[in-house]
Structure formats: C-alpha cells, structure tokens
N, C-alpha and C positions, 0 to 999 in steps of 0.2 A: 502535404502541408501539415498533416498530425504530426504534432508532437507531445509526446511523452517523457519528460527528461527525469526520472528518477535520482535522489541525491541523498546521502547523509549516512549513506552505511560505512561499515566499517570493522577492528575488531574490535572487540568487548567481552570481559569476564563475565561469567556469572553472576546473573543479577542485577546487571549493570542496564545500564538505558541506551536508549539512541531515540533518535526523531529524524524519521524519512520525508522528505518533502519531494512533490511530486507537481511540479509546472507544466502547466498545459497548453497549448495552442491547438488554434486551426480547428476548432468543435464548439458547440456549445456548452461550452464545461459548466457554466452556471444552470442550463437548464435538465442536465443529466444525473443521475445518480452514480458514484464510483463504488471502484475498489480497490484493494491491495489482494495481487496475487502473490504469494512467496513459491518458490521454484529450490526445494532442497535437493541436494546432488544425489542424481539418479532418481528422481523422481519428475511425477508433472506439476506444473501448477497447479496450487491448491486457494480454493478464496479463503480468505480469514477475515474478512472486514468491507462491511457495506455502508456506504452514507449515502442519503437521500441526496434532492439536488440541491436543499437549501439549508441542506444539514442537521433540518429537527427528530431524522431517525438517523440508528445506527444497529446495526447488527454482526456479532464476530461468528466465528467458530469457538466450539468449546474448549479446541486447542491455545486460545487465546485471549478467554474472556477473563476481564479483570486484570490483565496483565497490558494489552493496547489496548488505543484508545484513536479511532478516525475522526478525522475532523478537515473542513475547506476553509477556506477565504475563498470567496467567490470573486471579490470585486481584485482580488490578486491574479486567479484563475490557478488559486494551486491547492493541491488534499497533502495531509499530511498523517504520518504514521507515529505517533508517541507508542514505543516500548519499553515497557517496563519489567525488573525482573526478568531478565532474559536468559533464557535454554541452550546450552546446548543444539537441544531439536528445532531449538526457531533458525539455527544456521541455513541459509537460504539465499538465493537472488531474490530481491523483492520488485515485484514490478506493480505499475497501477493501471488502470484501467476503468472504462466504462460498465455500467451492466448491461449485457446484454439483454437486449428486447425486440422493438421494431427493428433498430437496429443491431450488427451483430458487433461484435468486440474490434477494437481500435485494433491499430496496429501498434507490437507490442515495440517499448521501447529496450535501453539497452538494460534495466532495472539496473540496482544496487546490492552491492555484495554485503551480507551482514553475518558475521562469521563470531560466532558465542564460543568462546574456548580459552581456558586458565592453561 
C-alpha cells in the first residue's frame, strides 16, 4: 500500500533546473522525516537531502549544497526536489524516501530519470 511515485525528471543542460516531486501514500508522511536518494549509473544510492517532518530542518550533502533545495507540503502529502544549476555528476535516478530509524526504509519507488548533458 506504500507508495512513492517520484516525477519531474528529465533532460537538461548544464545549469539548468528541474523540480522533482515526490507524492506519497499509505505512511505517515506528515509525521516522518524524508529524503532524496539519487542513484548515478553504476553506482548505489547516495542521500543528498534531509527534511524534517514539518519541514523546519534541512540538511544536503556537500555534493549538493547551495545548489537544491528540499522542501514538503504536508497537507499535499508530497516532498519536492528544486535543482539548481545542475551537473553533469547530478545525472541520476532520483528516488525519495523516508529516514531510516525505528523504522527501516520504504519500499523504494520507480524514482526519476534526470539526465544533465549539453
């Protein structure tokens, strides 16, 4: 009954933006903290992006600070990925998910292709 439906990728030159959006069912999305895993080819997933449950913290990887930006609507039940300035290296499946705690990680959805290349 989890769902994850990651959306908004695509391709884009360098430098360019995109905004991921990531609708959730079937959990308490409002009472959880997320994330954004990105999944670069031949690699594992990496986190780059933490929001709290009600979204007053946020935390990236270095890889990515300054550049996105995480954020929810809660009463939506969706997190969203603003990037900016985008890499080459950000080329990735992006997926979202919960933080692992008590609980352990969602079941991962189909994530989003975002592919940086002129």
């Amino acid at each position: 009954q989890v769902q994850l439906v990651e959306s908004g990728g695509g391709l884009v030159q360098p430098g360019g933006p995109l905004r991921l959006s990531c609708p959730a069912s079937g959990f308490p999305f409002s009472r959880w903290s997320m994330t954004w895993y990105p999944q670069a080819p031949g690699k594992e997933r990496e986190l780059v992006a933490v929001i709290t449950s009600a979204g007053g913290s946020t935390n990236y990887a270095d890889s990515v600070k300054g550049r996105f930006t995480i954020s929810r609507d809660n009463a939506k039940n969706t997190m969203y990925l603003q990037m900016n300035s985008l890499k080459p290296e950000d080329t990735a499946v992006y997926y979202c998910n919960k933080v692992a705690g008590v609980t352990a990680l969602l079941p991962w959805g189909q994530g989003t292709q975002v592919t940086v290349s002129s």
